[in-house]
C-alpha positions as CSV (number, residue, x, y, z in Angstrom):
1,X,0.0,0.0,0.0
2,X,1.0,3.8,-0.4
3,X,2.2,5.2,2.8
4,X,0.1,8.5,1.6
5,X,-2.7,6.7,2.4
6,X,-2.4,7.1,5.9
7,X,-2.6,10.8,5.4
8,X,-5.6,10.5,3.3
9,X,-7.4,8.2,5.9
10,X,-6.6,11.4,8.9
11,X,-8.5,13.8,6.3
12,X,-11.8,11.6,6.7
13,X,-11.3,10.7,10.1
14,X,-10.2,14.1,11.7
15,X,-10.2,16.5,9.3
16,X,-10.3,19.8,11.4
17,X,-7.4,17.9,14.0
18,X,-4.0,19.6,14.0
19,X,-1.4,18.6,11.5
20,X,1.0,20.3,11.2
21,X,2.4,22.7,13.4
22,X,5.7,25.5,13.6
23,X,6.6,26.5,17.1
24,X,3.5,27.1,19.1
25,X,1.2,27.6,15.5
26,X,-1.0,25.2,13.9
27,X,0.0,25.7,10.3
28,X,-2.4,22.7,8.2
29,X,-5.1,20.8,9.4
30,X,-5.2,17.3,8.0
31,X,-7.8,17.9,5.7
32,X,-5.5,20.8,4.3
33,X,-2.3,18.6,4.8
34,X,-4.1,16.1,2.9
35,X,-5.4,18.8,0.0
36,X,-2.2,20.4,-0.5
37,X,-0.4,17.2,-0.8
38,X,-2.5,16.0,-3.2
39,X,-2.0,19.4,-5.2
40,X,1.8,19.5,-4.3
41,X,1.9,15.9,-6.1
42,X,-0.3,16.9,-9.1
43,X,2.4,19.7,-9.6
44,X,5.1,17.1,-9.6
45,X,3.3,14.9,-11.9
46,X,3.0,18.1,-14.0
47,X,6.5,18.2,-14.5
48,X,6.8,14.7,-17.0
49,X,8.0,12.9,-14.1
50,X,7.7,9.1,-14.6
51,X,6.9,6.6,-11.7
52,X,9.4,6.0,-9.3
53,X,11.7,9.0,-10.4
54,X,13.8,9.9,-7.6
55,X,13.0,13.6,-5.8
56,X,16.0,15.2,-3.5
57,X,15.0,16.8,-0.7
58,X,17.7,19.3,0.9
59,X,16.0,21.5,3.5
60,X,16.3,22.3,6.8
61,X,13.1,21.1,8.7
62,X,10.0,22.8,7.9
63,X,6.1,22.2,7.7
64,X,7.0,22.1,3.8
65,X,9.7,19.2,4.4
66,X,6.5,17.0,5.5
67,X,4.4,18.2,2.6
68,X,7.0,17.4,0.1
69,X,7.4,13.6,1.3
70,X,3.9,13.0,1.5
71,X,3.1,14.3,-1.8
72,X,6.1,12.3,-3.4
73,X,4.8,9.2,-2.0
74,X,0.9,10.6,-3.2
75,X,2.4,11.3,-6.6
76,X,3.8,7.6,-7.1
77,X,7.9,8.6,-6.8
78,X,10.3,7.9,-4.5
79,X,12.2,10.1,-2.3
80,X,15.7,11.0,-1.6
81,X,15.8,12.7,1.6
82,X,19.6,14.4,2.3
83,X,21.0,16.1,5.2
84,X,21.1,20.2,4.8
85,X,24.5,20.2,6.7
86,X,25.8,18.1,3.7
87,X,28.7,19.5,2.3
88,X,28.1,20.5,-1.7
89,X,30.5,18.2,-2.7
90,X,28.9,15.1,-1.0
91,X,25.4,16.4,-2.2
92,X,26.7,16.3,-5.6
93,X,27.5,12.4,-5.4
94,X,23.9,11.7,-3.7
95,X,22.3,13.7,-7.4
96,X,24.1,11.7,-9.3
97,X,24.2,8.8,-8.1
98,X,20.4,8.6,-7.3
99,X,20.0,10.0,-10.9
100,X,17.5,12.6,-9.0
101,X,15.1,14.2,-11.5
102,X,14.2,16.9,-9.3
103,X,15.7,18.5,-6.7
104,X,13.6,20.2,-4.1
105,X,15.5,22.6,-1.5
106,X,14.9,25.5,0.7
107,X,15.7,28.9,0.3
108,X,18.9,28.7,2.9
109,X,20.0,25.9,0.8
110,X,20.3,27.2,-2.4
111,X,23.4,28.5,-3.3
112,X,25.2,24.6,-1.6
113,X,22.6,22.8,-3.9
114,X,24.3,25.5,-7.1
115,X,27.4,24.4,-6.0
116,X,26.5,21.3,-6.1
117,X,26.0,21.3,-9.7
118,X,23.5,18.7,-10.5
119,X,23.2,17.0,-13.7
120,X,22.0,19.3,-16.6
121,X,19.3,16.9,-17.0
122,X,18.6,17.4,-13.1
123,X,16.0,20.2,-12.4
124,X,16.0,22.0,-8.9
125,X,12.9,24.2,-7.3
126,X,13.4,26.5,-4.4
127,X,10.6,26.8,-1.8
128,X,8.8,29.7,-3.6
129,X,8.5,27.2,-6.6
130,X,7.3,24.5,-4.5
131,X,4.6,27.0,-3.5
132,X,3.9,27.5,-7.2
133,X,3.9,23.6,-7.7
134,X,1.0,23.7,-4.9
135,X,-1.0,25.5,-6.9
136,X,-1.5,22.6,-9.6
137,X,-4.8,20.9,-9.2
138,X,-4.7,17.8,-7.0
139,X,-4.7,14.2,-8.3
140,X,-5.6,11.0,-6.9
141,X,-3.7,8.8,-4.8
142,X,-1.0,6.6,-7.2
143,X,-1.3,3.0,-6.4
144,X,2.2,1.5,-4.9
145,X,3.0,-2.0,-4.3
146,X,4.7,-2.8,-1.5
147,X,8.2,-3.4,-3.1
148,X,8.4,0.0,-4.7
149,X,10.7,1.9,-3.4
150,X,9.6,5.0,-1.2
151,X,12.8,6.7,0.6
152,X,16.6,6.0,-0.7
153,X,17.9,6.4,2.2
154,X,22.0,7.6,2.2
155,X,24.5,6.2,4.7
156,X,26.4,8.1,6.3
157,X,29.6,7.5,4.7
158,X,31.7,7.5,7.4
159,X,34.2,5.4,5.0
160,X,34.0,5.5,1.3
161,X,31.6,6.7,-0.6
162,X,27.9,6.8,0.5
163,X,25.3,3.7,-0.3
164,X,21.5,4.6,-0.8
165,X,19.2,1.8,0.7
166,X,16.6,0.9,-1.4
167,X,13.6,1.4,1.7
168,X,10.2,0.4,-0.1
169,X,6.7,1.1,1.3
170,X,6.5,-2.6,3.4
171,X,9.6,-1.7,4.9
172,X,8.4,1.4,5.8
173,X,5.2,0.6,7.3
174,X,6.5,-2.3,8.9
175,X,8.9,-0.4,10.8
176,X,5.9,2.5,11.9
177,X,3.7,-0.6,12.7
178,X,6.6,-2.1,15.0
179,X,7.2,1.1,16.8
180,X,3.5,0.8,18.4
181,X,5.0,-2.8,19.1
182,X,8.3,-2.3,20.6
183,X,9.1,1.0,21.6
184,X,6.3,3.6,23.0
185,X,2.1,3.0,22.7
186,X,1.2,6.8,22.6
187,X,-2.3,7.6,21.5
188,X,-3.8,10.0,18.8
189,X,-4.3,13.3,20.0
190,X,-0.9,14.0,20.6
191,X,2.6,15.5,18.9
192,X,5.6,14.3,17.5
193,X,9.0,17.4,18.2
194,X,11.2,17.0,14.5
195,X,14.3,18.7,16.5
196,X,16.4,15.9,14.7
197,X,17.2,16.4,10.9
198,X,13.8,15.4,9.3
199,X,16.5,13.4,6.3
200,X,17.5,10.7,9.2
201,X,15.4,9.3,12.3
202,X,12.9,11.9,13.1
203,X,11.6,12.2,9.3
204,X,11.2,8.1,9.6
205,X,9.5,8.5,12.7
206,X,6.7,10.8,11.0
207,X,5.2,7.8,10.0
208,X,4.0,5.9,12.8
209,X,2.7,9.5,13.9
210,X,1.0,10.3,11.2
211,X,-0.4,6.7,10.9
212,X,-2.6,7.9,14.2
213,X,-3.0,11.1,13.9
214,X,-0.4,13.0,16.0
215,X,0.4,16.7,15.5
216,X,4.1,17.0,13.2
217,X,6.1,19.6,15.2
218,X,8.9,21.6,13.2
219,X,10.6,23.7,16.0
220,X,10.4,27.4,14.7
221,X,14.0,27.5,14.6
222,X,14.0,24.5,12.4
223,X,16.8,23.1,14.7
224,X,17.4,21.8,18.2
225,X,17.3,24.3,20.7
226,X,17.4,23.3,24.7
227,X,15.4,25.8,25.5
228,X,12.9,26.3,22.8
229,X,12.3,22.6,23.3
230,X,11.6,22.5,27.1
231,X,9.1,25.6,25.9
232,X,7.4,22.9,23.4
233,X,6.8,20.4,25.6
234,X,5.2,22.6,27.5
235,X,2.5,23.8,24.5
236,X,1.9,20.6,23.3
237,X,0.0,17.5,24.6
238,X,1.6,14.3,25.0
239,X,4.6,15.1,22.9
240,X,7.2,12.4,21.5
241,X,11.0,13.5,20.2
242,X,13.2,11.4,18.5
243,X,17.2,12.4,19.0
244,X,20.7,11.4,19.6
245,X,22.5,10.7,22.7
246,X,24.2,14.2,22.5
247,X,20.9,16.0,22.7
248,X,19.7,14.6,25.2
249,X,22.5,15.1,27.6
250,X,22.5,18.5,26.4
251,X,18.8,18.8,27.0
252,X,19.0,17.6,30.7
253,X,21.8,19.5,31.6
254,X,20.5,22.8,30.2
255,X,19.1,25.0,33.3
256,X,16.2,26.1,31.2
257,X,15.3,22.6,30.2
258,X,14.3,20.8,33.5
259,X,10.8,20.9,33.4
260,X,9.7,18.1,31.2
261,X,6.5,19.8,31.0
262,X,4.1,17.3,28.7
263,X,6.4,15.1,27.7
264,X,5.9,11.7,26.8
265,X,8.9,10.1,25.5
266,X,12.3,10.9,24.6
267,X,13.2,7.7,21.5
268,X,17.1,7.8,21.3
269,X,19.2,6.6,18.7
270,X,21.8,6.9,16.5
271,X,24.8,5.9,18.6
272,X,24.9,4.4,22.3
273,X,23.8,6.2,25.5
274,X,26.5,5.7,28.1
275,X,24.8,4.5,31.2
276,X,26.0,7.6,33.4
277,X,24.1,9.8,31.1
278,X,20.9,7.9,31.2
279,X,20.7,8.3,34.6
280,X,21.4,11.5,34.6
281,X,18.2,11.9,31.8
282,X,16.0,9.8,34.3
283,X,17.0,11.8,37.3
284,X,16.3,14.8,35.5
285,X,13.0,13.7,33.6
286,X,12.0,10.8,34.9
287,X,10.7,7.1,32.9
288,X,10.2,8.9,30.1
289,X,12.7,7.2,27.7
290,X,13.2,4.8,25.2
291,X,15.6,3.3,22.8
292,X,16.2,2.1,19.7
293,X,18.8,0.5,17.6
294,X,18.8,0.3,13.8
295,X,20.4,1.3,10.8
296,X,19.6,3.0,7.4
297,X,19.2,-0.6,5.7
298,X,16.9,-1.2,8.3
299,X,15.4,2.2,9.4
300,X,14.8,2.6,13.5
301,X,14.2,-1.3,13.4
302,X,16.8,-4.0,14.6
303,X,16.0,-4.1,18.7
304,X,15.1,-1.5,21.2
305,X,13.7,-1.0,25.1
306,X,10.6,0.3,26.2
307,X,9.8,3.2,28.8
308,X,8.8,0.4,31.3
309,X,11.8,-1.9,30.2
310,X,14.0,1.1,31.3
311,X,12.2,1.8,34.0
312,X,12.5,-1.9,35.3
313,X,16.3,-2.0,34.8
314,X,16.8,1.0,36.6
315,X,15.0,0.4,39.7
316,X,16.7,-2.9,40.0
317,X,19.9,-1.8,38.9
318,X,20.3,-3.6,36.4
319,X,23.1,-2.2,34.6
320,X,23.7,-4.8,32.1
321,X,20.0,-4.1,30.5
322,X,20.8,-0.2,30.8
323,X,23.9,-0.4,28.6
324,X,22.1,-3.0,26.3
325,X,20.6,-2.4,22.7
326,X,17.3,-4.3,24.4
327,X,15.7,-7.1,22.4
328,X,14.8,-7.8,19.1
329,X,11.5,-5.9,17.1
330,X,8.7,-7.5,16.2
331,X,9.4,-7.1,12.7
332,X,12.6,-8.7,12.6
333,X,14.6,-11.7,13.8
334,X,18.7,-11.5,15.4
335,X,21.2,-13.3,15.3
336,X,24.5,-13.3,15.5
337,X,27.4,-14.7,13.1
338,X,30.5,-17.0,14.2
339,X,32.7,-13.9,14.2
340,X,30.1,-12.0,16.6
341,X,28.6,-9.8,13.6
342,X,25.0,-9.0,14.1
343,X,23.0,-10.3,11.5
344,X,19.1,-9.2,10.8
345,X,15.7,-10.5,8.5
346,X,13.0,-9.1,8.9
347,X,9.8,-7.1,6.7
348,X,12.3,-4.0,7.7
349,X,15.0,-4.8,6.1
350,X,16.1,-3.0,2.6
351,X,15.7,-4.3,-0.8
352,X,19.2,-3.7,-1.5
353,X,21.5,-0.6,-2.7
354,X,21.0,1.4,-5.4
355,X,22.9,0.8,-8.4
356,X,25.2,-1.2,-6.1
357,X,24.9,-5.6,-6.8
358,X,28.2,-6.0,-5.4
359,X,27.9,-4.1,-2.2
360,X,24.0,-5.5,-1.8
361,X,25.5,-8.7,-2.4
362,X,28.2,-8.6,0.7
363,X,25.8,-7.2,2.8
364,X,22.8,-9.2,2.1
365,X,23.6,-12.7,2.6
366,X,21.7,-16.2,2.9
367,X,18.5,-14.3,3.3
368,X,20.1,-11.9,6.5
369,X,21.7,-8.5,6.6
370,X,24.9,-8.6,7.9
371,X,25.3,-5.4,10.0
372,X,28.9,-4.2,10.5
373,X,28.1,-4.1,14.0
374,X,29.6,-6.8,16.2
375,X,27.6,-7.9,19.5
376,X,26.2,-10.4,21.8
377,X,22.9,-12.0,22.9
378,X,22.1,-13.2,26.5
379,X,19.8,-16.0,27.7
380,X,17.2,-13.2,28.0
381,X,17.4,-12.2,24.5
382,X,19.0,-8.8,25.5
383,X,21.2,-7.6,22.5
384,X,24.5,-5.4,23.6
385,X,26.5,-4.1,21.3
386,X,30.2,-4.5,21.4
387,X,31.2,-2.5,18.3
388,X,31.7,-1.6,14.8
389,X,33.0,-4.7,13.3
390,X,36.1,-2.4,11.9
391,X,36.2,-0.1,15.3
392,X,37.0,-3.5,16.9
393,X,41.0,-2.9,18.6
394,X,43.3,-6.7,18.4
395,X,46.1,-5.7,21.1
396,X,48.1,-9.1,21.9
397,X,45.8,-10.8,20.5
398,X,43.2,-10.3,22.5
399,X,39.8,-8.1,21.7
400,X,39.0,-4.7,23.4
401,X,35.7,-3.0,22.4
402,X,36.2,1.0,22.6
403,X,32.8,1.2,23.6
404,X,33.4,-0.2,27.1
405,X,36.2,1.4,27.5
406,X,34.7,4.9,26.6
407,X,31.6,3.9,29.2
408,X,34.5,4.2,32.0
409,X,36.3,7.2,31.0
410,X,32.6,9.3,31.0
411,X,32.0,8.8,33.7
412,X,35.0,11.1,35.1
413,X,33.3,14.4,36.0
414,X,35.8,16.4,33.7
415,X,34.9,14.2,30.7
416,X,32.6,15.7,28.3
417,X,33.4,13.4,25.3
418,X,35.7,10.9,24.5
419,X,36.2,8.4,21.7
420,X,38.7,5.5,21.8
421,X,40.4,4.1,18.8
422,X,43.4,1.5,18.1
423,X,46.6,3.1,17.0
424,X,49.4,0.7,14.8
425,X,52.4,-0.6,17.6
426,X,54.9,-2.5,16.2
427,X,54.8,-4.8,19.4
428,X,51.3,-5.3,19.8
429,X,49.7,-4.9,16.5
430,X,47.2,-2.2,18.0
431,X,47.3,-0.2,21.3
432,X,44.6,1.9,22.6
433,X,44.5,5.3,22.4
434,X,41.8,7.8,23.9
435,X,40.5,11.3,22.3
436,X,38.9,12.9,25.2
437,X,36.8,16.3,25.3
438,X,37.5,18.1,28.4
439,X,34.3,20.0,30.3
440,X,34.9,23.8,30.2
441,X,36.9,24.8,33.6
442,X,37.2,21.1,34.7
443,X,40.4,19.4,34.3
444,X,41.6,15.9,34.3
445,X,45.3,14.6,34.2
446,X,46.5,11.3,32.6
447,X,47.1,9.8,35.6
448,X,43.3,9.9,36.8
449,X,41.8,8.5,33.8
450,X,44.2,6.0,34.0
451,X,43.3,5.1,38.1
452,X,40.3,5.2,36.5
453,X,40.2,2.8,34.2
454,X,42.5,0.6,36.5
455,X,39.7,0.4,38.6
456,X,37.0,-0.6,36.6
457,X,38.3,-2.5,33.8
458,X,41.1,-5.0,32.8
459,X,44.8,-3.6,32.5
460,X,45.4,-4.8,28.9
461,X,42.1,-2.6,27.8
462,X,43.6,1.1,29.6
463,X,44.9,3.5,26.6
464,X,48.3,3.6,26.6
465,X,47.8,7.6,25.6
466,X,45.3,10.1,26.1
467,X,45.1,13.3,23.4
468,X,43.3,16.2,24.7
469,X,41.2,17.7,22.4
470,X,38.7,20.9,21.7
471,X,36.5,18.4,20.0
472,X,35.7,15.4,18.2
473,X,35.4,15.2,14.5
474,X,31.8,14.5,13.3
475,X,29.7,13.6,10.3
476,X,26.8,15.7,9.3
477,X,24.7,12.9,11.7
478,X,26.6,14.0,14.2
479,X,28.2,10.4,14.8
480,X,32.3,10.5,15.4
481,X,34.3,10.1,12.4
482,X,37.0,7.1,14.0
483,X,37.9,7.2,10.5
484,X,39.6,9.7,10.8
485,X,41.3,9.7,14.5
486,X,42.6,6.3,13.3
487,X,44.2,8.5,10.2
488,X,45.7,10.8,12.7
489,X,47.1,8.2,14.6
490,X,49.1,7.0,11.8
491,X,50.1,10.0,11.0
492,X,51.6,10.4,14.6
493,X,53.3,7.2,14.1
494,X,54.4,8.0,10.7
495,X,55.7,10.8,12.1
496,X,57.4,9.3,15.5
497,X,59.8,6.8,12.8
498,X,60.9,9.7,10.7
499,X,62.0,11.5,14.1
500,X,65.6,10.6,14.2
């Protein structure tokens, strides 16, 4: 079925119910979401697009970002949702190699999509035009199988070049009908906060919302603000937010933010929580938390823990559940590979990568996705994750997982950040090695963090150096780029053997 036909169904059911909103405003009800979609898509129909042509989207998130996916999806084409903070040059590889017919952007975003230089064959339409686009008389609803593809979702890239995965409409709803399932029950008549890019989790997370009716957010600023958020949850009823682990430490920790006001539940995702900031988050706000774990072959939807599984945990202390990735969705099946890879099938998971047989072929084997991630599962089904499969550190020949050590070091009071990464050593094949992030006015010597680390975890896993550091590189998600501390480690060694 057509994902737009969710939207349609909210138009007869409750047309005169909030929509959309921006910052405090009602800006469409669904019966004039629904209209102006259904316009929006007769425009883009208008413009000799055939089915399943591929539409960019490059805009910061706005009431017109939701308009623009649903009427995609109306209109019978697939989308190709990208992140505004994108450089021009990686936008550039996402046109072409999507073979995007259209590219629609916002006004901010023009001059990085020019620079971008898509194809000549590749048209682009600023906001004013999608407004003129809007204007077109609507069409019917295009019928969509549920292998067509709806969103070609980008990777983040972190090494190489990009892959889009090829998300159709069953994978989609599959994963909106399993968040109902496996991570929160709320119930229409409530809101959903896009302060996460609307091109990445919070955009897929429109969909189980819309599926029941819940208001669609878009801060004012279009962005994540501490304090304009706390001021949200107060306006709205019942409010959800999707984000990463760095918002919502910075949310909780922000002196104008500690009022959770109407909040329902915080979904985080994108990267691990460390434990000492969940509690933190529940001290702060209370049970009002869940988590996920997925990836963009398959969206928000490999495991994840409920409010009251998190609640559980932490009242027992039950640390182990805390750190965990929770159990598998109900969409998908887990299990995990001879060599500890995670492995996932399931009505979530992509049809494959665009124009890429060889890479859909490695990663989509004997019927399972093979993850990149390495992990474990318990007795109770629990999932943890251990690592990336190529973040994984061989020192002596025995295995360290950054991520545990990382849980010790953040929980130093001085610590704001810190990534961990394997540097070459001519004895031991790799040793450990730890960026950290230092809070402002709070310092930390080498010899603490390593007490530290002494105390909690085995001797072999301690970094054997510490490099201080005003900050971490990132992607445009936001995740840390090991990539590239591993590059700068071999540059320090490179360096160390030409020193005479």
């Amino acid at each position: 079925m057509n994902l737009a036909a969710h939207l349609v169904r909210n138009a007869a059911r409750m047309p005169d119910r909030p929509a959309l909103a921006l910052g405090t405003q009602t800006v469409a009800t669904w019966a004039q979401m629904a209209a102006q979609v259904a316009a929006l898509a007769g425009g883009l129909r208008g413009l000799g697009l055939d089915r399943g042509a591929r539409i960019a989207i490059v805009a910061e998130n706005t009431p017109d970002y939701a308009r623009a996916l649903y009427a995609i999806w109306h209109a019978g084409l697939a989308a190709v949702p990208l992140n505004s903070k994108l450089h021009a040059k990686e936008l550039a590889y996402c046109f072409d190699h999507s073979e995007a017919a259209l590219v629609l952007h916002s006004r901010d975003m023009a001059k990085t999509v020019a620079d971008a230089q898509p194809r000549p064959n590749t048209m682009q339409m600023g906001s004013a035009a999608w407004q003129a686009l809007a204007a077109a008389p609507p069409i019917a609803m295009a019928e969509a199988a549920t292998d067509d593809l709806a969103w070609l979702f980008y990777t983040s890239g972190t090494t190489g070049k990009p892959k889009g995965a090829m998300l159709t409409h069953g994978n989609l709803l599959a994963m909106a009908l399993s968040y109902f399932v496996d991570i929160d029950s709320p119930s229409p008549g409530g809101a959903i906060l896009h302060a996460a890019p609307m091109s990445h989790g919070s955009g897929l997370y429109m969909l189980p919302m819309v599926l029941i009716g819940n208001t669609q957010v878009i801060p004012a600023s279009g962005h994540f603000d501490p304090a304009e958020i706390a001021g949200l949850f107060r306006h709205w009823p019942d409010v959800t937010m999707f984000a990463a682990p760095t918002m919502v430490k910075r949310l909780v920790t922000h002196d104008g933010a500690r009022d959770p006001g109407n909040l329902r539940t915080i979904v985080w995702g994108g990267a691990p929580m460390y434990v000492a900031d969940l509690e933190l988050a529940i001290q702060r706000y209370g049970y009002r938390f869940a988590q996920l774990y997925g990836q963009g072959e398959s969206p928000m939807c490999i495991s994840g823990l409920t409010r009251a599984a998190i609640e559980a945990a932490h009242k027992t202390g039950d640390t182990a559940l805390l750190a965990s990735a929770g159990t598998a969705q109900s969409v998908v099946e887990i299990r995990i590979a001879e060599d500890g890879e995670i492995c996932v099938r399931g009505q979530s998971v992509m049809k494959g990568y665009w124009r890429d047989p060889a890479a859909t072929a490695r990663a989509l084997r004997d019927g399972w996705l093979h993850t990149g991630d390495v992990g474990e599962i318990d007795a109770r089904g629990v999932l943890t994750l251990k690592d990336r499969s190529k973040d994984l550190i061989i020192s002596g020949g025995s295995n360290i997982y950054p991520r545990e050590v990382e849980e010790v070091l953040q929980t130093h009071p001085a610590v704001a950040e810190v990534s961990v990464v394997g540097a070459p050593d001519a004895e031991w094949g790799e040793q450990v090695v730890a960026y950290v992030v230092l809070r402002a006015g709070i310092a930390a010597t080498q010899a603490e963090l390593d007490a530290l680390c002494l105390a909690q975890i085995a001797r072999f896993k301690r970094p054997k150096r510490y490099r201080f550091v005003a900050a971490l590189p990132k992607n445009a998600y936001g995740k840390i780029l090991k990539t590239e501390l591993r590059m700068q480690e071999q540059a320090h060694v490179e360096a160390g053997a030409k020193t005479p």
